[in-house]
C-alpha positions as CSV (number, residue, x, y, z in Angstrom):
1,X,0.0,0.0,0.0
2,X,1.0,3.5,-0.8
3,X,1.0,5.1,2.4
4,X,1.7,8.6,1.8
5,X,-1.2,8.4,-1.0
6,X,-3.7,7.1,2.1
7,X,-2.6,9.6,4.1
8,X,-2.9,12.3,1.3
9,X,-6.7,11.3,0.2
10,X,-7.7,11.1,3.9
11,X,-6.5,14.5,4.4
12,X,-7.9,15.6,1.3
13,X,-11.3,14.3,2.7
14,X,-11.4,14.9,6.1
15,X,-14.4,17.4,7.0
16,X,-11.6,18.8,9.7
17,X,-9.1,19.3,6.7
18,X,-11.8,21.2,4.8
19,X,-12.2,23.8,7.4
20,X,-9.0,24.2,8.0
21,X,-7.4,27.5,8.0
22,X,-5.6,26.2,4.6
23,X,-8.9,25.4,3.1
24,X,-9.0,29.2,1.6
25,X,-5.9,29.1,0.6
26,X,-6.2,25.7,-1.6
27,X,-9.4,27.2,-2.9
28,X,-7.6,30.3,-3.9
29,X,-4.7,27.8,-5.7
30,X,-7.0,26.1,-7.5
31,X,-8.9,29.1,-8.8
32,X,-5.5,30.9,-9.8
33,X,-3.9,27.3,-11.7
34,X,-7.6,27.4,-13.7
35,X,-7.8,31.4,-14.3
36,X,-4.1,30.9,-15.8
37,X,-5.2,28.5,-17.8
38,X,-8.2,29.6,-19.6
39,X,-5.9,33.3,-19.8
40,X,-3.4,30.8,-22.2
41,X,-6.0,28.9,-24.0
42,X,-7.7,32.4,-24.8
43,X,-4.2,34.1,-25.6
44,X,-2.6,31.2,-27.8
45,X,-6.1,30.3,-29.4
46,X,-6.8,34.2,-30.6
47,X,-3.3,35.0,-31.4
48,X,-2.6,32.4,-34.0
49,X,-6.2,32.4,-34.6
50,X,-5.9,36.2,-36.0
51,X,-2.3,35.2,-37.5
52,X,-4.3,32.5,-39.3
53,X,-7.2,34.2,-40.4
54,X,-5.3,37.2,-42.1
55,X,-2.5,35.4,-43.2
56,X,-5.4,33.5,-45.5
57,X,-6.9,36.2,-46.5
58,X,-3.5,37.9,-48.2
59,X,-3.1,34.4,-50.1
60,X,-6.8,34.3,-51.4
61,X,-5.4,37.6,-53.4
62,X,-1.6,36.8,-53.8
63,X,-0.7,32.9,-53.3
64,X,1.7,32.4,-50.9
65,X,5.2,33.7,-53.6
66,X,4.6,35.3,-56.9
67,X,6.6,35.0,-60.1
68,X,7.1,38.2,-61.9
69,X,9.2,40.0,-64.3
70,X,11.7,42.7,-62.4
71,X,9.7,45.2,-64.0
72,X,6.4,44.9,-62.3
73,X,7.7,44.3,-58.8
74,X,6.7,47.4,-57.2
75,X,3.7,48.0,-59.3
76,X,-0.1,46.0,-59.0
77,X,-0.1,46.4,-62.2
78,X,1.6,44.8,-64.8
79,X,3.4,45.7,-67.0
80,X,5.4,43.0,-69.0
81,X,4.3,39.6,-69.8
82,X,5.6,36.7,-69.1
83,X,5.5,32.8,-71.2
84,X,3.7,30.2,-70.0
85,X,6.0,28.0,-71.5
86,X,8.2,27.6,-68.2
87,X,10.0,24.7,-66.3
88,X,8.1,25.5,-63.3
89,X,4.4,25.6,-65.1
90,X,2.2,24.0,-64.7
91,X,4.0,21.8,-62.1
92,X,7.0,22.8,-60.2
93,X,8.7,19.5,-59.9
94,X,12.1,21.1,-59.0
95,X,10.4,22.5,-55.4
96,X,8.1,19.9,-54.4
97,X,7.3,22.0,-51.1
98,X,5.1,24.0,-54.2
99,X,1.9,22.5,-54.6
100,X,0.0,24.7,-57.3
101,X,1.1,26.6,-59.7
102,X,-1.0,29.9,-61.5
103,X,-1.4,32.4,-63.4
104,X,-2.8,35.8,-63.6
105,X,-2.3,39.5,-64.9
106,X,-3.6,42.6,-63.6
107,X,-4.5,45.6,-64.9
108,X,-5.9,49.0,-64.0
109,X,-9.0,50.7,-65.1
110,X,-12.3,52.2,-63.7
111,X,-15.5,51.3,-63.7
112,X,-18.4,53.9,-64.3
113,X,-21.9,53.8,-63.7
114,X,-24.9,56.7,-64.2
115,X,-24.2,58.3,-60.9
116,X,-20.4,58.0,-60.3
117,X,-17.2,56.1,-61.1
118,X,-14.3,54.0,-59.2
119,X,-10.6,53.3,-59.9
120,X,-10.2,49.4,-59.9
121,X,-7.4,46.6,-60.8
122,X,-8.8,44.0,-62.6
123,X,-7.1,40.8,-61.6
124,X,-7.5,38.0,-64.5
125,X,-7.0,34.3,-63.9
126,X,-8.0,31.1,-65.3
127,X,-10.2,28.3,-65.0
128,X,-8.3,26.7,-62.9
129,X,-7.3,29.2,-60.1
130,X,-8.2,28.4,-56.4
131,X,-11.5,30.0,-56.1
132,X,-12.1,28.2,-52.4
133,X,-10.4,30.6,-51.0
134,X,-12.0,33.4,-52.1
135,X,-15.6,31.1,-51.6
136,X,-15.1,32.2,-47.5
137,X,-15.4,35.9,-47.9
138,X,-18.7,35.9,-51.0
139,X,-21.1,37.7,-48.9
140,X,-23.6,37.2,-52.1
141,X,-24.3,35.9,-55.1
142,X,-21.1,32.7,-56.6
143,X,-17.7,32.4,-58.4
144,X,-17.3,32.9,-62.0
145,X,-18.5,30.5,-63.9
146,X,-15.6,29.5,-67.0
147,X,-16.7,27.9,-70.3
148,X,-14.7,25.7,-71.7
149,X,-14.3,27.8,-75.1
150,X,-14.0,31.4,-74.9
151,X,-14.1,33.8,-72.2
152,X,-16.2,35.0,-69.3
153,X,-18.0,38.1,-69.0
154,X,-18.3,37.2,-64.8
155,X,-16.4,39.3,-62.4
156,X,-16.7,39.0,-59.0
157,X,-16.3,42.7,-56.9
158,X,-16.1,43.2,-53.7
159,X,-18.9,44.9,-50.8
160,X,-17.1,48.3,-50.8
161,X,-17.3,48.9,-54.6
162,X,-20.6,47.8,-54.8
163,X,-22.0,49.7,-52.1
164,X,-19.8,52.8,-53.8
165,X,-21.1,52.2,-57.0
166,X,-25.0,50.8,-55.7
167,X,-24.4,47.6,-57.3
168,X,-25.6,44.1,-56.7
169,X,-25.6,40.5,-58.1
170,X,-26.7,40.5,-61.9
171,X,-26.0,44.2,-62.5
172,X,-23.9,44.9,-65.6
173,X,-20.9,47.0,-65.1
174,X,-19.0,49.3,-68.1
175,X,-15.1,49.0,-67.0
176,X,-12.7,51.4,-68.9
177,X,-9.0,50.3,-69.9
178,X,-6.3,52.3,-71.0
179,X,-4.7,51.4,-74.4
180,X,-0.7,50.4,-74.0
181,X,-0.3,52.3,-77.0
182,X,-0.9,55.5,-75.8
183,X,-4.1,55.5,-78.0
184,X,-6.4,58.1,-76.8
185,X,-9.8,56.5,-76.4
186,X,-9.8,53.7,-73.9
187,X,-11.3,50.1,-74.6
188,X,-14.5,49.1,-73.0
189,X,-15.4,45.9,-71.4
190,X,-19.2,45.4,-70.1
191,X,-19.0,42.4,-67.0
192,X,-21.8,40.9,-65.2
193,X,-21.4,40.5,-61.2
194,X,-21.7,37.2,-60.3
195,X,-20.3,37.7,-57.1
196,X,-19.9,40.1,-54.5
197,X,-16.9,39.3,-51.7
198,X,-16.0,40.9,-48.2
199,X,-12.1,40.0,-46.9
200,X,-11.9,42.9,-44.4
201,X,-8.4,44.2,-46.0
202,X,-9.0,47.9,-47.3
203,X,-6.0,46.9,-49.9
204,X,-7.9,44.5,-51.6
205,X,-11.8,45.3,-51.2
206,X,-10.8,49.2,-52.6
207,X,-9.0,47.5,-55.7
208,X,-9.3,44.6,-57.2
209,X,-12.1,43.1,-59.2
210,X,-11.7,39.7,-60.2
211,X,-12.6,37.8,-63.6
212,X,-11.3,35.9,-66.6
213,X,-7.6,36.3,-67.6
214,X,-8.4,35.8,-71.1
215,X,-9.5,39.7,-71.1
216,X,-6.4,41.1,-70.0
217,X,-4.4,39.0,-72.5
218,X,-7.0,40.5,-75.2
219,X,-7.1,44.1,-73.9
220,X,-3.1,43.8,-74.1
221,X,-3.1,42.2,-77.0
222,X,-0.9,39.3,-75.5
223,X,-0.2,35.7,-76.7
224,X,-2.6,32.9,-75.5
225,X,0.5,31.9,-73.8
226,X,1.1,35.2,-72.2
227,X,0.3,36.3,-68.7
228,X,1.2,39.0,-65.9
229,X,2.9,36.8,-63.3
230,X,2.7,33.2,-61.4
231,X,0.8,32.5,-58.2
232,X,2.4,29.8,-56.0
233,X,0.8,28.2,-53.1
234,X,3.0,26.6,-51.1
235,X,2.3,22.9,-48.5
236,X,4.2,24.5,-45.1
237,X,3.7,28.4,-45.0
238,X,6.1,28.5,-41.4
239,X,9.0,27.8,-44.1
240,X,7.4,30.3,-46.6
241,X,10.9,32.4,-47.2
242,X,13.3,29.0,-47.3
243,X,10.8,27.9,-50.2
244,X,10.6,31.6,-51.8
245,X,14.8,31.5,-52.1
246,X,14.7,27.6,-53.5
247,X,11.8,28.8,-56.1
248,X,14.2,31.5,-57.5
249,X,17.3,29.5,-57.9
250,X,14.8,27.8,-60.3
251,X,13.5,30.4,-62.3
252,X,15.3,32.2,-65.3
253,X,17.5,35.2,-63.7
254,X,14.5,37.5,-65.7
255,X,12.0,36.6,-63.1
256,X,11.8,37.6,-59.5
257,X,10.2,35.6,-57.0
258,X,8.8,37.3,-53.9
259,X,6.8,35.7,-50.6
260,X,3.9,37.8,-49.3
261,X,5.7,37.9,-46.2
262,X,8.0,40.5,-48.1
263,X,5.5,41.8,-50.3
264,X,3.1,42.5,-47.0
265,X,6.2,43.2,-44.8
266,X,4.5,45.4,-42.8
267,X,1.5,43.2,-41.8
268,X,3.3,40.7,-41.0
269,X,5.8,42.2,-38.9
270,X,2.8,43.7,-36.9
271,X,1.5,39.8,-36.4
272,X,4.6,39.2,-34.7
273,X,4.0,41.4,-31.9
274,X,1.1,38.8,-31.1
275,X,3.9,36.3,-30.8
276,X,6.1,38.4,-28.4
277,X,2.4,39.3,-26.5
278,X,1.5,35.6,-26.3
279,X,5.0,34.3,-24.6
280,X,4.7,37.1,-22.3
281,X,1.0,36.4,-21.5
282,X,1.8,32.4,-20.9
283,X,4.9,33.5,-19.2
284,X,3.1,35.4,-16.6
285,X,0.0,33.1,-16.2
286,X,2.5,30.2,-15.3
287,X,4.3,32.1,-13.1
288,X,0.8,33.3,-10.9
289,X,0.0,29.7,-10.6
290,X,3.5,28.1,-9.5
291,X,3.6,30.9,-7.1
292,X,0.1,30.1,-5.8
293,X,0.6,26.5,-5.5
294,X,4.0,26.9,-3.5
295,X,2.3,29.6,-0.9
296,X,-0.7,26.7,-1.1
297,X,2.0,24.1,0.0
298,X,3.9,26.0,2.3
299,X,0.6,26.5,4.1
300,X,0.1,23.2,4.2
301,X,3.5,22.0,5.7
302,X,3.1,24.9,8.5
303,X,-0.5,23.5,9.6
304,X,0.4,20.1,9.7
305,X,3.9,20.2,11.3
306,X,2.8,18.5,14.4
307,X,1.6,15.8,12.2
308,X,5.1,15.2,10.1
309,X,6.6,15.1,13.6
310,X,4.4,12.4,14.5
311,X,5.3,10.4,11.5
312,X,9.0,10.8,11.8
313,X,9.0,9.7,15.2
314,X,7.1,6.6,13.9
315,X,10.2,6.3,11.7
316,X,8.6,7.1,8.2
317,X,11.3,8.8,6.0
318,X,11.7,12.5,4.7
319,X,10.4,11.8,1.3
320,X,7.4,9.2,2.2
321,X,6.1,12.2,4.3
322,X,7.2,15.3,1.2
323,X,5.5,13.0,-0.7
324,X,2.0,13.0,1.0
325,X,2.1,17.1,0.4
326,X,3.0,16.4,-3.2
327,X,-0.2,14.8,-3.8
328,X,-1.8,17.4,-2.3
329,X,-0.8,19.4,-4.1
330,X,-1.0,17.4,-7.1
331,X,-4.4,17.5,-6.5
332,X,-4.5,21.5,-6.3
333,X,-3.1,21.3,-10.4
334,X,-5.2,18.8,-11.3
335,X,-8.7,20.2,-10.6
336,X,-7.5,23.4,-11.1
337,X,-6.7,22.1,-15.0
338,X,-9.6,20.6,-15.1
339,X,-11.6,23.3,-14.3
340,X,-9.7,25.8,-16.4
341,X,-9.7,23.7,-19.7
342,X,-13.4,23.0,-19.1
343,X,-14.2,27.1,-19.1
344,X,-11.4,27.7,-21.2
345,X,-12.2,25.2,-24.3
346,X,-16.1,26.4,-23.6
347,X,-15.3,30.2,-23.8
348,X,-13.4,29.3,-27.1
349,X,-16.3,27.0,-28.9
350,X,-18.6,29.8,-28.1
351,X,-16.7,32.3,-30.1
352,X,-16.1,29.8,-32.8
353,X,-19.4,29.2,-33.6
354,X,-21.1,32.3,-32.0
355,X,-18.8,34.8,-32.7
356,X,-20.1,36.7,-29.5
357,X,-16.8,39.1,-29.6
358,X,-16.2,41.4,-32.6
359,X,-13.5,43.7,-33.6
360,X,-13.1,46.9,-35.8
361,X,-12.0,45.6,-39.1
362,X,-10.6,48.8,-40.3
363,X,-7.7,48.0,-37.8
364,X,-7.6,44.2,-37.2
365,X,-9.0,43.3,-41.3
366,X,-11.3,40.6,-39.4
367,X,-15.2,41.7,-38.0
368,X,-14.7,38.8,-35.2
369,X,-12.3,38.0,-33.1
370,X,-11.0,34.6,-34.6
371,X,-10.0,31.0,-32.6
372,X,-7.5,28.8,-33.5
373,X,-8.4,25.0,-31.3
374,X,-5.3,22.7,-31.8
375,X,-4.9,19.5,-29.4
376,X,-1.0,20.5,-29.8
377,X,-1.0,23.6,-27.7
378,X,-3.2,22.3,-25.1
379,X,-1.7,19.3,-24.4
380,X,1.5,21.3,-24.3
381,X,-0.2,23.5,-21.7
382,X,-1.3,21.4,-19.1
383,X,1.5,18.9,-19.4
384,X,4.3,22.6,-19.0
385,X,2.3,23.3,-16.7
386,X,2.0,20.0,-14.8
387,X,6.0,19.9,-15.1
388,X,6.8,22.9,-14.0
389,X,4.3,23.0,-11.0
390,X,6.1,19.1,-9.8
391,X,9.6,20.7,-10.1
392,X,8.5,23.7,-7.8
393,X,6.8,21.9,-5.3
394,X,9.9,19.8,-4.4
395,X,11.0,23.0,-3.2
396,X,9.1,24.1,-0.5
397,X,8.7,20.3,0.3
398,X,12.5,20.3,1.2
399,X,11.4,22.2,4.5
400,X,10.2,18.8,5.7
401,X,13.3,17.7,6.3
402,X,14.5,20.4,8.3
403,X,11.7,19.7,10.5
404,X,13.1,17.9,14.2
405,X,10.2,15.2,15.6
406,X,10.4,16.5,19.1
407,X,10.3,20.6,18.6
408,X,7.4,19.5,15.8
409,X,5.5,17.6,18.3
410,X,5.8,20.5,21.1
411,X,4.8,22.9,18.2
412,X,1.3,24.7,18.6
């Protein structure tokens, strides 16, 4: 039999024990090990939750690198075509971390209507672009639909053009494109909205209207095998940069390939700060329960010093009797996790599904505030946490064995 388990459970429930002047302070223990908890759940969950969420939303617009000539790299627009006729297209076997491959061109004009007019970048691709994730953010109507010969007249635009321009679903739109031959009257395309789309990012939802490629390469008067760049979606974004430098040591030296990370620099490097914000959260929370579950033990080992005078007299060793305070508090982390990943995980289903807190999207690009719910991080929570708690508590334990049997035994 273990003794000092016995002698832990029966002090754990003891009626005596649980109006003890340490009751309180195990109560408070337990309440601070849960409240750090759920403060870590929330933190990690929303942080990469946000990272997540906006991080998807640049590559339903950009892929994750784009392939472009020098000459268009600091301009949406572009400006000199490239060949389709590429090592790297329509499959880049050379990087197999690259797992699709597209193309697109862009290209400025404005769209007019009887009571006013907008500046847009049309962005062209083809059939066989990755609509699904643009499909998250269509507030109304669908996607494009491509024939198999010919071109589509479909463009999807986004909420804050249509609501400039009073548009909706079905509406015909007259869009106005500069010649590249300095011609003075512009060509005119009429497209029908198929689609209206709301991803949050001023950048985007202020720009770009998106259709069929095939117009761009007409409007330009391209080749069939001529487009504006290559859209690359990549199968481990955290290595994003290492793949970006391996795509352009495979590329001719006229191409450039750039990672949104770069591109969006600025974004990006403001979602980092979450990073910093969530080590320094988790950091602090583990810190406020350790220190409440030592002051929890200590407490412990004061109010029952006559007892571990009793048992050393009786001959039972140091750690038999450190031991039976161990599993009290053991028993502290235990319910306290328990308690904390119950409201914790709850608090964070809620806003998953309910989305009960919003944000301003104007300065976070998302209307509520997203979750992120991996069994990774939590598991790595409680068992840090569980860790970390047994390697303090051996150290207010270690007063046990400065305790002598006969001034213990006196002691009131």
């Amino acid at each position: 039999m273990n003794v000092s388990y016995f002698i832990a459970k029966r002090l754990a429930t003891s009626k005596k024990y649980k109006n003890s002047v340490s009751a309180p302070i195990i109560k408070i223990a337990i309440a601070a090990v849960a409240i750090s908890v759920v403060m870590m759940l929330v933190s990690i969950a929303t942080g990469l939750g946000l990272q997540q969420k906006i991080r998807d939303k640049i590559t339903s617009f950009n892929g994750h690198v784009v392939i472009s000539n020098f000459d268009n790299n600091q301009s949406e627009v572009t400006l000199e075509p490239i060949s389709t006729k590429q090592n790297f297209y329509p499959k880049f076997t050379e990087v197999p971390e690259v797992t699709a491959v597209h193309p697109f061109a862009t290209k400025a004009g404005v769209v007019r209507t009887d009571k006013s007019f907008e500046g847009i970048v049309f962005k062209g691709v083809d059939k066989n672009y990755q609509w699904n994730y643009l499909e998250d953010y269509l507030t109304a109507g669908k996607l494009p639909e491509y024939k198999a010969e010919g071109m589509t007249n479909e463009v999807v635009i986004s909420g804050f053009l249509a609501k400039r321009l009073e548009l909706k679903v079905g509406d015909k739109i007259e869009t106005y494109f500069l010649k590249n031959d300095g011609e003075s009257l512009p060509n005119v395309r009429a497209f029908t909205i198929s689609g209206i789309y709301d991803s949050g990012f001023p950048q985007f939802d202020e720009t770009f209207v998106l259709g069929d490629l095939k117009h761009i390469q007409r409007l330009n008067k391209w080749q069939v095998d001529e487009v504006g760049g290559f859209e690359l979606f990549v199968n481990d974004f955290t290595q994003i940069d290492t793949i970006a430098d391996k795509v352009y040591s495979h590329i001719p030296s006229t191409l450039n390939s750039e990672p949104i990370t770069t591109k969006y620099y600025n974004i990006f490097d403001w979602l980092q700060v979450f990073d910093l914000n969530i080590y320094i959260i988790v950091g602090l929370m583990i810190l406020v329960a350790v220190i409440n579950i030592i002051v929890a033990l200590l407490v412990l080992i004061l109010e029952r010093t006559q007892m571990i005078g009793i048992l050393k007299a009786l001959g039972a060793g140091n750690w038999t009797i450190r031991k039976i305070f161990v599993y009290n508090a053991t028993y502290i982390v235990f319910v306290g996790l328990l308690i904390g990943n119950a409201i914790g995980l709850g608090l964070l289903l809620t806003q998953k599904y309910f989305g009960i807190i919003t944000l301003d999207p104007t300065q976070y690009y998302v209307k509520e505030a997203p979750v992120y719910i991996s069994p990774v991080y939590i598991i790595l929570i409680n068992v840090a946490l569980v860790v970390l708690s047994y390697v303090i508590m051996l150290i207010p334990s270690y007063i046990i064995t400065k305790i002598s049997p006969v001034k213990s035994i006196k002691f009131q």
